[in-house]
ROTIDO-35019 format. One record per residue: residue in one letter; x, y, z of N, C-alpha, C in turn. Coordinates in pm, 1 decimal, m for minus. Each point is the difference from the previous one (the first is absolute). Layout:
! ROTIDO-35019
   rest        n.u        n.v        n.w       ca.u       ca.v       ca.w        c.u        c.v        c.w
      a          X          Y          Z          X          Y          Z          X          Y          Z
...
***
This chain:
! ROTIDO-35019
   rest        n.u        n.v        n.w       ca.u       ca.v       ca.w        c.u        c.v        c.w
      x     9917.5     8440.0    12658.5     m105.0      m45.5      m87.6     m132.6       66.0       34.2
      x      m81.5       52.3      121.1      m98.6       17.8       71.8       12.7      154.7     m113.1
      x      122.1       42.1      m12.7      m43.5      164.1       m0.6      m69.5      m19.0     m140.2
      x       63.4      m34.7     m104.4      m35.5      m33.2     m165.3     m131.5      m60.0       34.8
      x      m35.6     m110.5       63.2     m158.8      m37.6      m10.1     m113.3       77.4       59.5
      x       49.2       96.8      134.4     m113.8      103.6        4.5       12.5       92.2     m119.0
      x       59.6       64.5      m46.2       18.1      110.3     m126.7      m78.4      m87.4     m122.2
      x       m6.4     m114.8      m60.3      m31.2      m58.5      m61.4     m138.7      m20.6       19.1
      x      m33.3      m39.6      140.7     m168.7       18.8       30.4      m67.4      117.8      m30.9
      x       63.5       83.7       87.4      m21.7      188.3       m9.1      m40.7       30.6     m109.5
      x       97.1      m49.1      m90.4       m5.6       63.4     m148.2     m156.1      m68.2      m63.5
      x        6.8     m168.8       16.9     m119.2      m23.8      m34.2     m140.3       63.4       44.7
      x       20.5       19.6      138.5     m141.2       37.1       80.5      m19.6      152.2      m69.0
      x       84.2       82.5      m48.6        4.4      141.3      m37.2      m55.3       11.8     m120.9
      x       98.5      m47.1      m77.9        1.0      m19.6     m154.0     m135.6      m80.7      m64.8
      x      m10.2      m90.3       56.8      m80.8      m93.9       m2.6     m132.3       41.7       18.2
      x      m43.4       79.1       94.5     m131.5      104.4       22.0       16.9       50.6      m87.3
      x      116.5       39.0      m42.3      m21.9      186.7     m115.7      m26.9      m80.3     m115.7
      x       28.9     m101.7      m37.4      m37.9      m86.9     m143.5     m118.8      m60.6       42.0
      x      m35.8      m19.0      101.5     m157.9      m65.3       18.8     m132.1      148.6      m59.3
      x       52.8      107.4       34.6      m97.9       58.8       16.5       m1.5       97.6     m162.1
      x      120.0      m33.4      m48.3       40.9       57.3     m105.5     m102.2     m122.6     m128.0
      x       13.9      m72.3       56.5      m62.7     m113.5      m99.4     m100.9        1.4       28.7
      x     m101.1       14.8      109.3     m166.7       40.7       32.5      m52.7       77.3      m35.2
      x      140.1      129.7      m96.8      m68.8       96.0      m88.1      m65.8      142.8      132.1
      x      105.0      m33.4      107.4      m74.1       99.9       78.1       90.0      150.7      m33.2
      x       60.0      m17.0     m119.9       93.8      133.1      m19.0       69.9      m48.5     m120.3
      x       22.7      130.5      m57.0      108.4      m44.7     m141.1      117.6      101.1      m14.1
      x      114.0     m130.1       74.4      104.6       66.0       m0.1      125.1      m95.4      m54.4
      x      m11.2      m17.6     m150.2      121.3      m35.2      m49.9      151.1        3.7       49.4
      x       34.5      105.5       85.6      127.3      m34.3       32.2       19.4      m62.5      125.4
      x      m85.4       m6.9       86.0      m47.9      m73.3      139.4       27.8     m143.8     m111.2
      x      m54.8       m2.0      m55.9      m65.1     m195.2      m46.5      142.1      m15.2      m30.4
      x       78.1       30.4      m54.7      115.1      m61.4      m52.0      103.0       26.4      137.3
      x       12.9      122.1       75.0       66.1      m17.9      142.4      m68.2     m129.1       62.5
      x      m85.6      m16.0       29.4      m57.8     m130.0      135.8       13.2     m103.2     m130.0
      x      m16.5      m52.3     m119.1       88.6      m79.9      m79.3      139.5      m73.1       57.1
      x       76.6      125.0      m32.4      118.8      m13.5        6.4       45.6       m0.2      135.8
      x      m44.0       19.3      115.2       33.4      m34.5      104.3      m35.0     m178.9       68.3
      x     m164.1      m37.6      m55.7      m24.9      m93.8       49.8       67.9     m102.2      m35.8
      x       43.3        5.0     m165.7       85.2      m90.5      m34.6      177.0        5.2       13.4
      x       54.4       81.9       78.5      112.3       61.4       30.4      m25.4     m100.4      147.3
      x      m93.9        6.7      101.2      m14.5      m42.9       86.1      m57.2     m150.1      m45.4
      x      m76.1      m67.2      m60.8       28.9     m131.1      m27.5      148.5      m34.7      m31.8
      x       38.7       20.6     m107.0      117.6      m21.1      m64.6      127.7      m27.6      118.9
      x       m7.2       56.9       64.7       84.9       29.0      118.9      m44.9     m158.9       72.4
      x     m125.0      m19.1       m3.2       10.8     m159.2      108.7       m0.5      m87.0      m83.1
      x      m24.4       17.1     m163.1       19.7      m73.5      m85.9      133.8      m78.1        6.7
      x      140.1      142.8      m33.8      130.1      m44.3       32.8       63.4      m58.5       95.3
      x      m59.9       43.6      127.0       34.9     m106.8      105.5      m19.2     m116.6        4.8
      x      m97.0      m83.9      m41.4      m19.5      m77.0      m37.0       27.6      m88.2      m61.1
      x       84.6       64.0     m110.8       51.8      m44.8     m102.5      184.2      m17.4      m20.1
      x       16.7      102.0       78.6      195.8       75.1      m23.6       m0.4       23.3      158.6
      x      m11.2      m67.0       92.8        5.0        6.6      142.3      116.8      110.4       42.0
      x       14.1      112.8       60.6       77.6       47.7       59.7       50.4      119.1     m150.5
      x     m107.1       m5.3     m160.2       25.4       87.4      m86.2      m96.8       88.6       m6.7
      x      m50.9        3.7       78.7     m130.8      112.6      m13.5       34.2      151.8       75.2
      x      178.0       15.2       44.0       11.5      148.1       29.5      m45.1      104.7     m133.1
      x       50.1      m23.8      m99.8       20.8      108.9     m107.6     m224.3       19.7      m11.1
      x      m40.1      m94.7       43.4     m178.3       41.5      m58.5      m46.5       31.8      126.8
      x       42.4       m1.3       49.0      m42.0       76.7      209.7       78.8      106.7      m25.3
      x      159.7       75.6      m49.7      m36.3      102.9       15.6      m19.2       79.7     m102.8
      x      m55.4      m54.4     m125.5      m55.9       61.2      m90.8     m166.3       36.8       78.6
      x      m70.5     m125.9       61.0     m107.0      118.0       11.5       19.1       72.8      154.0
      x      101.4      m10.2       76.7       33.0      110.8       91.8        8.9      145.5      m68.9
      x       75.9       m5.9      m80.1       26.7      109.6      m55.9      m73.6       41.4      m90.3
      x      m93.6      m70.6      m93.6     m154.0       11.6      m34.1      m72.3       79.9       93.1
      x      m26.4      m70.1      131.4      m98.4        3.7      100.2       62.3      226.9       58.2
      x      107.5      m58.9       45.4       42.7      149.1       69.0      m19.7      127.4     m127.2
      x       50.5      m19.2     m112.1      m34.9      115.6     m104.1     m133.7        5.4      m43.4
      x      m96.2      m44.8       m9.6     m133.9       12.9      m39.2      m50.6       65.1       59.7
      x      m33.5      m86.7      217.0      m39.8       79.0       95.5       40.7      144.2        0.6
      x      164.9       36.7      m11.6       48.4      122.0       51.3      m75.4       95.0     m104.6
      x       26.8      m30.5     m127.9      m77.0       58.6      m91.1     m154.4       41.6       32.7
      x      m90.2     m153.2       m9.1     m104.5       30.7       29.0      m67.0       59.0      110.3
      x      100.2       12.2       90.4      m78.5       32.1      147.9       40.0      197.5       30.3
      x       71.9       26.4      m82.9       17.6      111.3      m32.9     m132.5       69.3      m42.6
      x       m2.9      m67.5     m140.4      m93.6       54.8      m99.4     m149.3      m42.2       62.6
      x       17.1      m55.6       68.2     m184.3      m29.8       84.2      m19.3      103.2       67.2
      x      121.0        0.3      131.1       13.6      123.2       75.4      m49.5      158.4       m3.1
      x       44.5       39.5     m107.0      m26.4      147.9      m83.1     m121.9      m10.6      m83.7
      x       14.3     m101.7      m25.4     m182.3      m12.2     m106.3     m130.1       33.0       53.0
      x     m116.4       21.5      m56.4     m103.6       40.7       68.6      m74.2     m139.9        9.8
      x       28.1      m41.0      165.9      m53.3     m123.0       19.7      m82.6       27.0      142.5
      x      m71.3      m83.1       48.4      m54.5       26.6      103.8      117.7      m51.5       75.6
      x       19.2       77.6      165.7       74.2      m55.6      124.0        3.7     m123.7       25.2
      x     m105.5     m121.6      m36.5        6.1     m131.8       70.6       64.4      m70.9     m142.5
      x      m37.3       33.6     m118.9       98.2      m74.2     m100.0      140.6       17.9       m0.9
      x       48.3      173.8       36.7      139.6      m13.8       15.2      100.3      m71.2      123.5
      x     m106.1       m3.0       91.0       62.4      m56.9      101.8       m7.9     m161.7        3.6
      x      m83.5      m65.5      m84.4        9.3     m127.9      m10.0       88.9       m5.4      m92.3
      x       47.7       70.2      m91.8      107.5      m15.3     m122.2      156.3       45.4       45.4
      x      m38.3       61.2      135.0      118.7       47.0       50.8       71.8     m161.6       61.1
      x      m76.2      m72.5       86.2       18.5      m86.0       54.1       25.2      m99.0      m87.4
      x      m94.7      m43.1      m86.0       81.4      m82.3     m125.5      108.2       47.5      m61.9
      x       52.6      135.3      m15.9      135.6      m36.4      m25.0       97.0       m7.2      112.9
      x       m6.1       83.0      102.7       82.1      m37.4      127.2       32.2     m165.4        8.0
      x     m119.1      m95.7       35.8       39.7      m90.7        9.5       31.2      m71.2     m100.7
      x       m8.0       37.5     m116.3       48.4      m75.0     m168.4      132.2       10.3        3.4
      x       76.6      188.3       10.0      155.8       m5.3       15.3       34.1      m85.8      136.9
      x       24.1       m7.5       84.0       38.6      m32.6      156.3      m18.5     m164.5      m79.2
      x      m84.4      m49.1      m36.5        7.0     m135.2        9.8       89.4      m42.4     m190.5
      x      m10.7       92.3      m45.6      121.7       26.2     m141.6      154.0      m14.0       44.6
      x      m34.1       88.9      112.3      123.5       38.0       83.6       93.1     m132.1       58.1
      x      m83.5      m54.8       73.6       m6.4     m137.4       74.6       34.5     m107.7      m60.9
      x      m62.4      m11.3     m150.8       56.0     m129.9      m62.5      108.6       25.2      m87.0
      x       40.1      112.0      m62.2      121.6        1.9      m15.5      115.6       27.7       69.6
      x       m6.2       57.4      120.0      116.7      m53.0      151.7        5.7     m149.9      m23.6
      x      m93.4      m80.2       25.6       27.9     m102.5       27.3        5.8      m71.7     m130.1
      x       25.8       18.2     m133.2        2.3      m65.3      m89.3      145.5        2.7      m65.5
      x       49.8       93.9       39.5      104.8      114.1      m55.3      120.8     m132.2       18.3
      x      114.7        5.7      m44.8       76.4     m117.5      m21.9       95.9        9.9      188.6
      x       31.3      m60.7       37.0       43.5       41.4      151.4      175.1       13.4      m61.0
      x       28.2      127.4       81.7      122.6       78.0       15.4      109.1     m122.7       37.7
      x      100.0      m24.3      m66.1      117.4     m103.3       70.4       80.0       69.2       76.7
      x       30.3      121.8      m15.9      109.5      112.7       75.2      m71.4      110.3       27.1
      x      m23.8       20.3       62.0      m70.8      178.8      m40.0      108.0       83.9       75.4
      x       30.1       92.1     m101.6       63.5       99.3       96.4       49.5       55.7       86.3
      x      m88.3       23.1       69.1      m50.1       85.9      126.1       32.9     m129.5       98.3
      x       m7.9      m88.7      m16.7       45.5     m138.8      107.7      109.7      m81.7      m39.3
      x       57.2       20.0     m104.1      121.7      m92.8      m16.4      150.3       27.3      101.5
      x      m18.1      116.1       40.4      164.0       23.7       75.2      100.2      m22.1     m100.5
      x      129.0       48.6       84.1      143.8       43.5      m82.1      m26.1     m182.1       m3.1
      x      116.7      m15.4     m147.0       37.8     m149.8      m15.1      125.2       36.4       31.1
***
C-alpha cells in the first residue's frame, strides 16, 4: 500500500505545482495544463477508489504507473536535448528519475501476486 500512496503524493506535489503555476498564468502551455490535469486527477481517483472498492484500485495505480513512466521517459528525453539551461535539465532529470523508480515501485507492488511462478515451482 505505502508504494501507491507515495506515487500518488509525488504525482500531486509535481503535477500539482505544474497546474499551480500554469493557472498563475506564469506560462502558456496548453498541453502541460491538460498533462498535470490528467495526472492529478489519475492520482486522486486512485485514493478515491480505495476508498471506495478496497483492494480495486490495482487497474488505476497501474494506469498512472504507466502514465507516470511514459510521459517522464518521453519528457525527460525531450528536456534533455532542448535548449534549456543546466539547472532546469537537471532538476527535470531528477523529477523523472524519481517519477519512473517510484512508477516502477507501485506497480511491483500492485501487480496481482504470482500463485506459481515458474522459475520456483519444481518438477510436479
Amino acid at each position: 500500500m505505502i508504494a501507491w500512496l507515495i506515487l500518488v503524493a509525488w504525482t500531486l506535489f509535481v503535477w500539482g505545482g505544474r497546474l499551480r503555476n500554469l493557472i498563475r498564468g506564469d506560462e502558456d502551455a496548453p498541453v502541460s495544463f491538460v498533462l498535470a490535469v490528467v495526472f492529478c486527477g489519475l492520482a486522486l481517483a486512485v485514493v478515491a477508489v480505495w476508498f471506495v472498492a478496497r483492494g480495486r484500485h490495482r487497474a488505476v495505480v497501474v494506469c498512472l504507473s504507466v502514465l507516470t513512466a511514459t510521459v517522464w521517459a518521453v519528457r525527460g528525453v525531450q528536456i534533455a536535448v532542448a535548449d534549456h539551461e543546466l539547472g532546469f535539465i537537471a532538476v527535470h532529470t531528477v523529477l523523472a528519475l524519481v517519477s519512473i523508480g517510484l512508477a516502477g515501485l507501485a506497480w511491483w507492488h500492485g501487480r496481482p501476486a504470482d500463485q506459481t511462478s515458474p522459475s520456483m515451482a519444481g518438477p510436479r
